[in-house]
C-alpha positions in Angstrom: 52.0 87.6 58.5 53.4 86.9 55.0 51.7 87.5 51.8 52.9 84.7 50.1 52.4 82.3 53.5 50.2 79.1 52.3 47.1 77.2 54.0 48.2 73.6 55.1 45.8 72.6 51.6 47.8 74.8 49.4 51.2 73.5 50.6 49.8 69.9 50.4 48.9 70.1 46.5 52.0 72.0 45.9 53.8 69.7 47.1 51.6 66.4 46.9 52.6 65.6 50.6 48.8 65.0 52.4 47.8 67.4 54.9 48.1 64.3 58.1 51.2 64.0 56.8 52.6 67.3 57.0 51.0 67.7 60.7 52.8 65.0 61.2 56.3 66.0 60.0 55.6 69.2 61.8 54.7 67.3 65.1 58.1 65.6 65.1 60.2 68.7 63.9 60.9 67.9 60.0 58.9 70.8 59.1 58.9 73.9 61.4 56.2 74.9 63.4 53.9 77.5 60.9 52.4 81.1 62.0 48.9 81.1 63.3 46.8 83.5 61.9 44.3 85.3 64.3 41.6 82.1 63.5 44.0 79.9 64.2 44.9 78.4 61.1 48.0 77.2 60.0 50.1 79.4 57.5 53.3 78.3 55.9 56.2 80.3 54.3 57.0 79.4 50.9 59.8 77.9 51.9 58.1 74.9 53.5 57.4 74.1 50.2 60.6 73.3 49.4 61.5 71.6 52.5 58.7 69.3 51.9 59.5 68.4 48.9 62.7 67.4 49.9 61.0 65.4 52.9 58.9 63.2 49.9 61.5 62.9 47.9 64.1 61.8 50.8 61.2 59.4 52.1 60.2 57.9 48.6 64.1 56.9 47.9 63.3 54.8 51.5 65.0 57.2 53.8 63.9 56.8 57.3 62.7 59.9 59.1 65.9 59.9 60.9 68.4 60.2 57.8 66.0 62.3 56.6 66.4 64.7 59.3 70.3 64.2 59.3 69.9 65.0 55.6 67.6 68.5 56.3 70.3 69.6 58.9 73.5 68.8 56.4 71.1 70.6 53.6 70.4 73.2 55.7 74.0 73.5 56.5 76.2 75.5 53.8 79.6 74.6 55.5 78.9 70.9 55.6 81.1 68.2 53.5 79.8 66.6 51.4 81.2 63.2 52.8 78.9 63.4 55.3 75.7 63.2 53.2 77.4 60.6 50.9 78.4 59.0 54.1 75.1 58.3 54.7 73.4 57.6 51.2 75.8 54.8 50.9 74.6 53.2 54.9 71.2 53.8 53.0 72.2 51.9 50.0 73.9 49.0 51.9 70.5 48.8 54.2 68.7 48.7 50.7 70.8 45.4 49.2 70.7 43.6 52.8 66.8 44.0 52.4 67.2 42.9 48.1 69.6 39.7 49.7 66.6 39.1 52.4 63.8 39.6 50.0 65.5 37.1 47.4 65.9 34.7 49.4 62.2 34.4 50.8 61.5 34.5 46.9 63.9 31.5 46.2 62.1 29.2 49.3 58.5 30.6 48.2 59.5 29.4 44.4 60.9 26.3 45.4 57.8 25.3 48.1 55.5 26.3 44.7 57.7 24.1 42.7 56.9 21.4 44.7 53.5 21.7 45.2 51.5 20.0 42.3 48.4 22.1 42.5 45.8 19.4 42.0 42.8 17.7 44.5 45.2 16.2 46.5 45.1 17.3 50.2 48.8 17.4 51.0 50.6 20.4 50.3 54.6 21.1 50.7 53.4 25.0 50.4 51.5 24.6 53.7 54.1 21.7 55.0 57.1 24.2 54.4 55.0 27.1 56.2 54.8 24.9 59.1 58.0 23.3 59.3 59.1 22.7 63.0 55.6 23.1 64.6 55.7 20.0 66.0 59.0 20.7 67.6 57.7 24.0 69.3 54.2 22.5 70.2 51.7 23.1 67.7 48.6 24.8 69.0 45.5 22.9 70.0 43.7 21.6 67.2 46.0 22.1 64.0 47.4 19.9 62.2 50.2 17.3 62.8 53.1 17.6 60.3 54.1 13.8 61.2 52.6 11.5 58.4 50.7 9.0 59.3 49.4 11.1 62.5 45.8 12.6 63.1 44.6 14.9 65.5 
């Protein structure tokens, strides 16, 4: 065994990746599998360190674990082209401004349902009203509320 090999708590605060998390990551092959020593502990070469560093940072730009482990492999790869990782970076990014489009748009109708609602005693609410918009056309469930005016339950 290594001198310089690390316990799973060292590599966690060198790194600031949890120890579940790096069990994890080692359970689904993002990290290789560590030495044991003879108590059966985990020890990690220094060079997990900067694998999982690479892991946090990949996952904290929103990365799933799959592009991430495209991106270890290419990284790991010295005679890959560079294409390949911008390849993917830019799927990433166009993933990340479909979810910006989605996101803005639930903002706009959220917006607009607060706009509407006046905020005061009154009972009715086009917050609630535009959160169950089409109920009654798909059967509300027993005992809520009909949308219909004039109709009680």
């Amino acid at each position: 065994m290594s001198e310089t090999s690390l316990t799973i708590g060292e590599l966690a605060a060198r790194t600031g990746v949890p120890a579940k998390t790096i069990r994890y990551y080692e359970s689904i092959g993002l990290l290789p599998a560590p030495e044991r020593s003879r108590n059966g502990y985990r020890r990690y070469a220094e060079g997990a360190v900067a694998v999982l560093v690479f892991v946090r940072r990949s996952r904290s730009l929103g990365f799933s674990i799959d592009e991430v482990e495209e991106l270890l492999q290419l990284w790991r790869d010295k005679g890959r082209a560079s294409r390949e990782v911008r390849d993917i970076a830019k799927g990433h990014i166009a993933a990340i401004e479909q979810k910006v489009a989605e996101l803005e748009s639930i903002r706009r109708t959220l917006a607009h349902l607060v706009d509407r609602c006046h905020g005061d005693d009154r009972p009715d609410c086009p917050i609630l009203d535009g959160l169950t918009e089409g109920l009654d056309e798909l059967g509300a469930p027993e005992g809520a509320p009909s949308r219909k005016k004039g109709r009680r339950p």
